[in-house]
Kinemage of the C-alpha trace (Angstrom):
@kinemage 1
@onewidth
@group {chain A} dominant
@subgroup {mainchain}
@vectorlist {calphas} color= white
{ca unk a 1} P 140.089 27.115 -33.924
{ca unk a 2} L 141.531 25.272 -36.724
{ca unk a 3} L 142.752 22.292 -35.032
{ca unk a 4} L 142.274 18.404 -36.033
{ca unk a 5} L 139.563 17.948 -33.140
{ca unk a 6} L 141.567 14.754 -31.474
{ca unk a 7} L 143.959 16.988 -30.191
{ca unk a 8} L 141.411 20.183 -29.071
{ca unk a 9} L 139.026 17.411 -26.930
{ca unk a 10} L 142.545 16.650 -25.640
{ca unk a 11} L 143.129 20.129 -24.633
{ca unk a 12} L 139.912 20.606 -22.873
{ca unk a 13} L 141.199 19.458 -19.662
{ca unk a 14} L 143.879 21.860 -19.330
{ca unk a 15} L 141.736 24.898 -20.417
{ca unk a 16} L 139.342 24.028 -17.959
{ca unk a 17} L 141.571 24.093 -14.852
{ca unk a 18} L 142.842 27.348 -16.406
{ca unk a 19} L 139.632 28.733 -16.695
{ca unk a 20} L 138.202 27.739 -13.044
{ca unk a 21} L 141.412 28.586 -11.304
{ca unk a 22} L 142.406 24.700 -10.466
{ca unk a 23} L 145.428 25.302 -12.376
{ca unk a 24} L 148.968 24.812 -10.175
{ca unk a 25} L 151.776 27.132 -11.068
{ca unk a 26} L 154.039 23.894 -11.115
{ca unk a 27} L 152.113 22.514 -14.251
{ca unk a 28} L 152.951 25.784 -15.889
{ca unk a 29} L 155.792 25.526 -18.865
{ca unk a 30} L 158.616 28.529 -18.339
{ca unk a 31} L 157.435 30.927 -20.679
{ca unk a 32} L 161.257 30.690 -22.169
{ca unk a 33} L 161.161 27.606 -24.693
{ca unk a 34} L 164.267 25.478 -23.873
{ca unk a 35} L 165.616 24.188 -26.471
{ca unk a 36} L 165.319 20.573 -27.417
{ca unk a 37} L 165.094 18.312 -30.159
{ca unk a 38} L 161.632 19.242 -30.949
{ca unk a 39} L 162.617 23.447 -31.087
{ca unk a 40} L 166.375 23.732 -32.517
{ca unk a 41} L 166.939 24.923 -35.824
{ca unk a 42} L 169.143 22.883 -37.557
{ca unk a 43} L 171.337 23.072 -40.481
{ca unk a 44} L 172.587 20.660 -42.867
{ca unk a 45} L 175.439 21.528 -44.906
{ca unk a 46} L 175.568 19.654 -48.230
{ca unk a 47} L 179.085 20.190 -49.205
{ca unk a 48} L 179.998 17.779 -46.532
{ca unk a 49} L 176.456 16.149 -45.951
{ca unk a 50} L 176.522 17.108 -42.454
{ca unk a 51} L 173.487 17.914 -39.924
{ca unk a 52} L 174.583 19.519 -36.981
{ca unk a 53} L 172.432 21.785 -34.869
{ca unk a 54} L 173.609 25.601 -33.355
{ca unk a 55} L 173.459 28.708 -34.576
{ca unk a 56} L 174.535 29.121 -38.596
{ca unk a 57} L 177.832 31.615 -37.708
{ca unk a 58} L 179.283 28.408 -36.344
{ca unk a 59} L 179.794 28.101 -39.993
{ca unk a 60} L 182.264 29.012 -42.569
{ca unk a 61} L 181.776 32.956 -42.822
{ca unk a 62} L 181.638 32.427 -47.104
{ca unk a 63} L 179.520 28.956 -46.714
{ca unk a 64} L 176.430 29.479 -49.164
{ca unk a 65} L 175.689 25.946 -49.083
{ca unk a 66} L 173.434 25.223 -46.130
{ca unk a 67} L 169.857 24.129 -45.706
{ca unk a 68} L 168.231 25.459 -42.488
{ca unk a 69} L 165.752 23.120 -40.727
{ca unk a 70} L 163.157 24.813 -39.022
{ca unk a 71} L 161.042 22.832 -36.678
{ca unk a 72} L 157.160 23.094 -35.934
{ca unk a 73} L 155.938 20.191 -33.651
{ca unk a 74} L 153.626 22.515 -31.788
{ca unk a 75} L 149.903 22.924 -31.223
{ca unk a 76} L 149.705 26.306 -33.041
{ca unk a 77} L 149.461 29.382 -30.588
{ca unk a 78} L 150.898 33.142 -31.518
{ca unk a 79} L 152.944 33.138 -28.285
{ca unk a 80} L 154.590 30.199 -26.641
{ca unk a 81} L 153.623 29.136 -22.995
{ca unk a 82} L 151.967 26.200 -21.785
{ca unk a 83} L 151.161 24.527 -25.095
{ca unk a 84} L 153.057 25.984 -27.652
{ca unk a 85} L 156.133 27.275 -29.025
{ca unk a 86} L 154.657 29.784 -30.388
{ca unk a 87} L 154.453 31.251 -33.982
{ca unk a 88} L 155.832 34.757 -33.659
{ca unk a 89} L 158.890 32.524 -32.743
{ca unk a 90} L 158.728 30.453 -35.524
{ca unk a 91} L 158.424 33.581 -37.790
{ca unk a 92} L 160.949 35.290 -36.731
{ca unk a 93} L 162.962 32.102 -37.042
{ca unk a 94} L 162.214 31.803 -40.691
{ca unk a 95} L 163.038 35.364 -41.276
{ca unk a 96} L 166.286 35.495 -39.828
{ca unk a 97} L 167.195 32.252 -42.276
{ca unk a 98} L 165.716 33.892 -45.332
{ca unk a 99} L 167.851 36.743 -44.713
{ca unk a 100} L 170.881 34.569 -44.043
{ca unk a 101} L 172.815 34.359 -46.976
{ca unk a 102} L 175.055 31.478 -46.057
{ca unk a 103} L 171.088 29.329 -45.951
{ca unk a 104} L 170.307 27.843 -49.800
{ca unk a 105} L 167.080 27.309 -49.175
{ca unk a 106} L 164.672 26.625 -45.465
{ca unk a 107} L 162.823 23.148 -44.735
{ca unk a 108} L 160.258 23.386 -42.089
{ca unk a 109} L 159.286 20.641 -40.556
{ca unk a 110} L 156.157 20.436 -39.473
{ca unk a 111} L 154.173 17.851 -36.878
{ca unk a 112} L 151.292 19.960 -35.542
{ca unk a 113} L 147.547 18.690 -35.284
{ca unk a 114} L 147.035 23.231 -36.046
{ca unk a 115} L 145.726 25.523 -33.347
{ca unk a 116} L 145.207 29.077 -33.068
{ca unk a 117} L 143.270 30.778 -35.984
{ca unk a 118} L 144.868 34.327 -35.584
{ca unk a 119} L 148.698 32.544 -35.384
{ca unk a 120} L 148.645 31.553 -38.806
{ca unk a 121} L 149.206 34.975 -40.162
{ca unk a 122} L 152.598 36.163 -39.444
{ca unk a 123} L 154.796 32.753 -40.264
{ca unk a 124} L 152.941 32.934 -43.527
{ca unk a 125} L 154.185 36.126 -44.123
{ca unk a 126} L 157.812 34.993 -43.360
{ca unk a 127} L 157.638 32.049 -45.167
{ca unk a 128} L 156.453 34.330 -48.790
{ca unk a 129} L 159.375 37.075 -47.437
{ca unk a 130} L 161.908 34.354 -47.286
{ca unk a 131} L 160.680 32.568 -50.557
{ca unk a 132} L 161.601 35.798 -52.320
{ca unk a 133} L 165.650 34.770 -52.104
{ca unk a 134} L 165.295 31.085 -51.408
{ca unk a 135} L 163.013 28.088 -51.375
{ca unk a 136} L 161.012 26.924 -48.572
{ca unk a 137} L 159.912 23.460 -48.353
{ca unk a 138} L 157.297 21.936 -45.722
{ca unk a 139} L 158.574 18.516 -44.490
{ca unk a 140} L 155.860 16.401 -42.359
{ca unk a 141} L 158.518 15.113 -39.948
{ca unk a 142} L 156.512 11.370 -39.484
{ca unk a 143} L 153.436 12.919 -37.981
{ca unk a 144} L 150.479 15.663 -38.443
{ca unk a 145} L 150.465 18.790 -40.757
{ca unk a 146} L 146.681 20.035 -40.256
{ca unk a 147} L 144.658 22.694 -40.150
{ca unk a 148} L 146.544 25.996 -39.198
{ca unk a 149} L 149.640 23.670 -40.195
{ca unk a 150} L 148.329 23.127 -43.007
{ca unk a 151} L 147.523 27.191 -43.496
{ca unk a 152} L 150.881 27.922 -42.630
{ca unk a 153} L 152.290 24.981 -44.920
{ca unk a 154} L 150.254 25.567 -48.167
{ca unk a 155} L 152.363 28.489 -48.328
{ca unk a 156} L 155.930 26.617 -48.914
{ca unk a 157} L 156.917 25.924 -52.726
{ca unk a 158} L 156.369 22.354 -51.876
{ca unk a 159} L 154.993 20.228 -49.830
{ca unk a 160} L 156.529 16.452 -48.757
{ca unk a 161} L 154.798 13.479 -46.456
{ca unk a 162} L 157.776 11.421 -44.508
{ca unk a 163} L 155.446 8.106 -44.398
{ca unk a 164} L 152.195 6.813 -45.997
{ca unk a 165} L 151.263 6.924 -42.391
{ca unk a 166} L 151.247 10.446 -41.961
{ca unk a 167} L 148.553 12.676 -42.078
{ca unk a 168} L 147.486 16.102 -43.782
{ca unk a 169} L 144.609 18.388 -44.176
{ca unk a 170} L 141.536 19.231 -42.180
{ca unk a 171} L 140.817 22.182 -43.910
{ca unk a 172} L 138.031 23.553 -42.023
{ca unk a 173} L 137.698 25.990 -38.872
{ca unk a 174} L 135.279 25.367 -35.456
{ca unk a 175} L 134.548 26.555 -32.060
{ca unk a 176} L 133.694 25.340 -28.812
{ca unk a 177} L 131.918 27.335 -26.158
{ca unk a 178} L 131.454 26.442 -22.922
{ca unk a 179} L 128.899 28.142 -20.745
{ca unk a 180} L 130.693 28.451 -17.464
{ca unk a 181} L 128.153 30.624 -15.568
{ca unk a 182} L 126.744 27.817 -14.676
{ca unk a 183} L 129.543 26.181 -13.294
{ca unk a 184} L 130.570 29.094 -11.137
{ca unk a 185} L 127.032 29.855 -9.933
{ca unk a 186} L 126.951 26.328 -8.641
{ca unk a 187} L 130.378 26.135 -7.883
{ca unk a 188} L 129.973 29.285 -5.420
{ca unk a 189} L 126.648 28.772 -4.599
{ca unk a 190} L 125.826 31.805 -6.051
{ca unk a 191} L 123.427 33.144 -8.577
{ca unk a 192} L 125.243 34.787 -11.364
{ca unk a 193} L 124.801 37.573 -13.985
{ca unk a 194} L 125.350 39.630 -16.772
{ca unk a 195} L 124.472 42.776 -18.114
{ca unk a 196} L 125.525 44.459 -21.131
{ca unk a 197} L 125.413 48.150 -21.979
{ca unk a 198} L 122.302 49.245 -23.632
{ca unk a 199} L 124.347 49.968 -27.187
{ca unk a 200} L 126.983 46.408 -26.712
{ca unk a 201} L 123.575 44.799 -29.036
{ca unk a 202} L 126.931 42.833 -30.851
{ca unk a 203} L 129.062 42.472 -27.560
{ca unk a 204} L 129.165 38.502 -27.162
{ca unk a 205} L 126.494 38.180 -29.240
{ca unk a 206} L 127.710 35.010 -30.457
{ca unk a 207} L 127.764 33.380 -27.089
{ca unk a 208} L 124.741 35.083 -26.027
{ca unk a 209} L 122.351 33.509 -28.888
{ca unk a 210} L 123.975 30.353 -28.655
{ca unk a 211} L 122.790 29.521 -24.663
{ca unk a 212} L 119.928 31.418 -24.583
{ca unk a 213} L 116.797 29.777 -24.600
{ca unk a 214} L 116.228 27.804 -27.941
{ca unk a 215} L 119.869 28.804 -28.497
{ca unk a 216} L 120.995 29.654 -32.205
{ca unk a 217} L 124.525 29.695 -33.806
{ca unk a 218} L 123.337 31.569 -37.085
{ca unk a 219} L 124.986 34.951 -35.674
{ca unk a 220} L 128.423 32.643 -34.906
{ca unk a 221} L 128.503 31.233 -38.653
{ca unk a 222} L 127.532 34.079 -40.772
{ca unk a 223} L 129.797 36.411 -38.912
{ca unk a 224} L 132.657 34.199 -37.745
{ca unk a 225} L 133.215 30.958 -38.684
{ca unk a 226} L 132.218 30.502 -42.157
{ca unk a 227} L 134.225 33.917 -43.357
{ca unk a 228} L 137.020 32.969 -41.830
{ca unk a 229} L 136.595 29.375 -43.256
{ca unk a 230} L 136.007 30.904 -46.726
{ca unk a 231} L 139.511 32.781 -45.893
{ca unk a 232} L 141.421 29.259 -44.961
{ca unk a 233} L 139.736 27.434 -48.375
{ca unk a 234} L 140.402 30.759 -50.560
{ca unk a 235} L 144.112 30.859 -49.322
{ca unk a 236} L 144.393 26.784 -49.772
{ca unk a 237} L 143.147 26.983 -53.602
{ca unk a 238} L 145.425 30.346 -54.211
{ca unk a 239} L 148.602 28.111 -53.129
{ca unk a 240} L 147.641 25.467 -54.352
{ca unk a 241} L 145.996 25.569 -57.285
{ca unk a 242} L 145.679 21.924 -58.684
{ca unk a 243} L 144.220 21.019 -54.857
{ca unk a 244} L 141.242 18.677 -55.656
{ca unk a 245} L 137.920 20.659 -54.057
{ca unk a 246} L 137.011 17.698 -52.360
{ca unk a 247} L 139.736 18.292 -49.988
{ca unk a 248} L 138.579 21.367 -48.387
{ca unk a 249} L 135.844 20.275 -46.057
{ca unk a 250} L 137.488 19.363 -43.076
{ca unk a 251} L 138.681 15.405 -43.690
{ca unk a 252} L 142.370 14.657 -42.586
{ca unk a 253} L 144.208 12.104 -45.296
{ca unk a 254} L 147.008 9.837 -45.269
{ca unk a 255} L 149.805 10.925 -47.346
{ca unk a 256} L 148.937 9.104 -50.358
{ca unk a 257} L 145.302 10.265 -50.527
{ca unk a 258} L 146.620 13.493 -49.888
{ca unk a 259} L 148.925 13.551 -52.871
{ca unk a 260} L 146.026 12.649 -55.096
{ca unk a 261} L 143.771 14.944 -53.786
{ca unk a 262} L 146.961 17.744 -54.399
{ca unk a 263} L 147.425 18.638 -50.915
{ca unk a 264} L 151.308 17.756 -50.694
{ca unk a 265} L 153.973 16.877 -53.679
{ca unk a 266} L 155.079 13.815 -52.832
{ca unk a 267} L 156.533 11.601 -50.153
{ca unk a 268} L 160.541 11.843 -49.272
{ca unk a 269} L 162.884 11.139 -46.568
{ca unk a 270} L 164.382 13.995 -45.312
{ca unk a 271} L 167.694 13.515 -47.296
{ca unk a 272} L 165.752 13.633 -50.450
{ca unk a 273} L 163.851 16.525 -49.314
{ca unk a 274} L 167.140 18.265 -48.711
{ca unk a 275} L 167.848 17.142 -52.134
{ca unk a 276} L 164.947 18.429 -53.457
{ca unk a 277} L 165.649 21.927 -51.529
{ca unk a 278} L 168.879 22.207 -53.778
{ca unk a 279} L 167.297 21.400 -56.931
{ca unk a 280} L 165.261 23.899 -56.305
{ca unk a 281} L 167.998 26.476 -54.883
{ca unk a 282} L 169.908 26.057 -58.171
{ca unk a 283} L 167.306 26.812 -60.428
{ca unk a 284} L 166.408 30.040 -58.394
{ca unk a 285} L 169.813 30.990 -58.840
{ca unk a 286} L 169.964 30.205 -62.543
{ca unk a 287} L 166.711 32.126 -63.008
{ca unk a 288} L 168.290 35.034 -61.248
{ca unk a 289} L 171.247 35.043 -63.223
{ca unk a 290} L 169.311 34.761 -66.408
{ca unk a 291} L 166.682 38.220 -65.675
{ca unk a 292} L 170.376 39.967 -64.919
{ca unk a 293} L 171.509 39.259 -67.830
């Protein structure tokens, strides 16, 4: 996981029920996201400073001029369901903006406490693919951009805070294991085991050595966590290159500490961040313009 751990310890509850079967098909989400003000993409047209949400061919056919507002306010999961929008969503969401070409430039705005360590991937992917015609700025909509946020974020041209209040980083990646053999061998009143294939020596092995007997976690670090933490750090410092060191080791910051330490760019309302977006937009296309000539 790479999630700020106030908002894992508050999904514990809901993975347990899941896990021992207490789990009520009426608490389960549709697996189609409705839309709502937390999952529309938006678009604000600056020609007549306008923010109206729908699809962009609402819009003048020959418009060039509009800034596409991608929402994140998700625990981070790859698909969407019971917690989550989902990330191959939100991919495909940028994607189909950065190949718009009536969209200047993509702001997504982000309020996510992270999630999923393998959904980080693929929206980072979209957001370099879409960067390639058009900037993409990460907006933390007055709330949370951490951990795989923060993954998926570091990869925008720039980063902006909404409020001194708001919070960014926790650069670091965990697990939590439960041993829940236990629980069903008391549960059922039953004794319960396991056995592994003779060659499986690696099958588990990280849950295996960490409740047996004296139980050890080296096999879970050296193997797991601290590669794919060295992954998450490298990829920080790559996009971010003045980030202060300091800031990679797991500690969440309010904005301003977080500008200092070079996690974000700056704090702006969301006008100036569209502002900001066409700054940038124009200077892409002057740059263009210039390697034609």
């Amino acid at each position: 996981w790479m999630i700020e751990p106030r908002a894992a310890a508050s999904l514990l509850p809901l993975a347990h029920k899941i896990i021992t079967g207490d789990f009520s098909s009426s608490e389960k989400d549709d697996s189609k996201v409705e839309e709502d003000e937390t999952t529309q993409v938006k678009f604000f047209e600056l020609s007549s400073s306008s923010y109206i949400s729908g699809p962009a061919n609402q819009y003048n056919a020959n418009s060039s001029d509009l800034i596409a507002v991608i929402p994140y306010k998700e625990v981070v999961q790859k698909y969407g369901g019971w917690c989550s929008m989902g990330t191959e969503e939100f991919a495909r969401r940028i994607r189909e903006n950065g190949n718009d070409s009536r969209v200047k430039a993509i702001v997504l705005d982000f309020d996510s406490p992270g999630g999923a360590a393998d959904a980080v991937q693929n929206p980072s992917s979209a957001i370099l693919e879409a960067r390639k015609n058009k900037p993409v700025l990460a907006y933390a909509g007055n709330g949370m951009v951490a951990s795989a946020a923060y993954w998926m974020a570091s990869h925008c041209d720039e980063i902006y805070a909404t409020f001194t209040t708001d919070e960014i980083g926790s650069i670091g990646t965990y697990v939590t294991m439960i041993n829940y053999e236990k629980y069903l061998a008391s549960y059922y009143e039953t004794e319960v085991k396991t056995v592994y294939a003779t060659a499986s020596t690696e099958k588990n092995k990280g849950y295996r050595d960490l409740f047996a007997e004296g139980g050890s976690s080296e096999w879970l670090l050296t193997q797991d966590l601290d590669p794919f933490n060295d992954e998450f750090m490298n990829t920080v410092k790559a996009n971010r290159p003045n980030v202060n060191e300091a800031a990679l080791h797991g500690a969440l910051y309010l904005a301003d500490k977080a500008q200092s330490m070079g996690l974000i760019d700056g704090i702006k309302t969301l006008n100036e961040v569209f502002e900001r977006a066409d700054e940038l937009a124009s200077q892409t296309k002057n740059s263009k313009s210039m390697f034609k000539l």
